[in-house]
N, C-alpha and C positions, 0 to 999 in steps of 0.2 A: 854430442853430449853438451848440454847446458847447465849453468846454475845458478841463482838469487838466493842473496843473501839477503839477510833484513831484519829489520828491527820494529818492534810495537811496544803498544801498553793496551793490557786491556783492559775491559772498564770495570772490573773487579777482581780482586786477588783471586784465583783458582787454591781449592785447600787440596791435601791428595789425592781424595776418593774423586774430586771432578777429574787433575790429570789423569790419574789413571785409566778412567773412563775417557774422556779425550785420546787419552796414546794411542788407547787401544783401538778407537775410531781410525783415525790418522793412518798408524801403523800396517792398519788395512786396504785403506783407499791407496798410498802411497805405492805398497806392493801388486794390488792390481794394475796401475797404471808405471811400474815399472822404475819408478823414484825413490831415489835412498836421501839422506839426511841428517841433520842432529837437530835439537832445541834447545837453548838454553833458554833456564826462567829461574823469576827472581822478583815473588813479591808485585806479581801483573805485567812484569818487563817480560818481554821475547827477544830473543835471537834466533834466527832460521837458517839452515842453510835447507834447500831444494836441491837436489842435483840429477839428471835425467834426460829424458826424451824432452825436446825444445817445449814443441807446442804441451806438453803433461805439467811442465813445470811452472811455466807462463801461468797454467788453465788453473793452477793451486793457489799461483800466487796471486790472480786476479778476485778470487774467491776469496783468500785472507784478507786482502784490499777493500773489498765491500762486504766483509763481514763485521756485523754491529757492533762483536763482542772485543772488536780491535779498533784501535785510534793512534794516531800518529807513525801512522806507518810508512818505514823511512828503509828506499830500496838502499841498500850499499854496495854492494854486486850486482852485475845481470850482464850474462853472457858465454858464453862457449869456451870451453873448459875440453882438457888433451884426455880426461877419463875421469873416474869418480875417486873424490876421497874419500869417503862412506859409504864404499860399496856393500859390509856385511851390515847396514842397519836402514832396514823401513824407516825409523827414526828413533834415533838416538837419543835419549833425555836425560838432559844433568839440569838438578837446582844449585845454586850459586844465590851468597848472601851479597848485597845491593853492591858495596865495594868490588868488589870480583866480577857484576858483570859491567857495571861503568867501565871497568876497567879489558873487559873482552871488546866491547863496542868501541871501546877508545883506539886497541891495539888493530881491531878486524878494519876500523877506519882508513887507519893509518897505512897500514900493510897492501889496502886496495891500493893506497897510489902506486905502488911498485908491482903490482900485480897478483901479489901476497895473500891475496884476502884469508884463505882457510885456513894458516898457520894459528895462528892464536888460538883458533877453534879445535885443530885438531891436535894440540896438547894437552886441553883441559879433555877435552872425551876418551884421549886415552885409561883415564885415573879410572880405576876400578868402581868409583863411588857411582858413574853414570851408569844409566838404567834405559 
């Protein structure tokens, strides 16, 4: 089991009707290939977590890397993990206003140095609010 975590911007704000249609992309390709996850977005920001099969996760994450519609894409995790944290969600989605996710990326930072990374993450996806 592996997983990346990470961070973008992409080159346009996404309104609902595009995530939605995006999730629902995502949420497909992800379950064929065996990968669960969360997003968090916020106004063009992303957070990701991938979690899965090495080479599936790797193969998503090199694809969001040279994909146009992302720029500054900053790995903060990458690596082999004892099971999954988000094993019931192809991919998890919560939006979060600009404070809130500064403030996830600061904490998901932080928390990698101790090994921590998905804590932060997996307090805010528990809230009913994510989709």
């Amino acid at each position: 089991m592996h997983h990346i975590v990470y961070s973008s911007r992409t080159i346009y704000p996404f309104n609902e009707a595009d995530l939605k249609y995006l999730m629902n992309q995502w949420r497909a390709k992800n379950a064929r290939l065996d990968v669960t996850g969360v997003l968090l977005y916020s106004e063009g920001d992303i957070m990701q977590v991938l979690e899965g099969p090495a080479a599936a996760v790797q193969g998503i994450f090199k694809t969001i890397a040279a994909d146009v519609r992302h720029q500054a894409v900053i790995k903060l995790s990458d690596g082999p993990v004892q099971g999954r944290a988000f094993a019931n969600w192809s991919m998890r989605f919560r939006a979060v206003d600009t404070d809130d996710f500064e403030r996830f990326v600061q904490q998901t930072k932080a928390a990698s140095q101790y090994g921590d990374t998905l804590a932060p993450l997996l307090e805010v996806f528990m809230a009913p609010e994510a989709w």
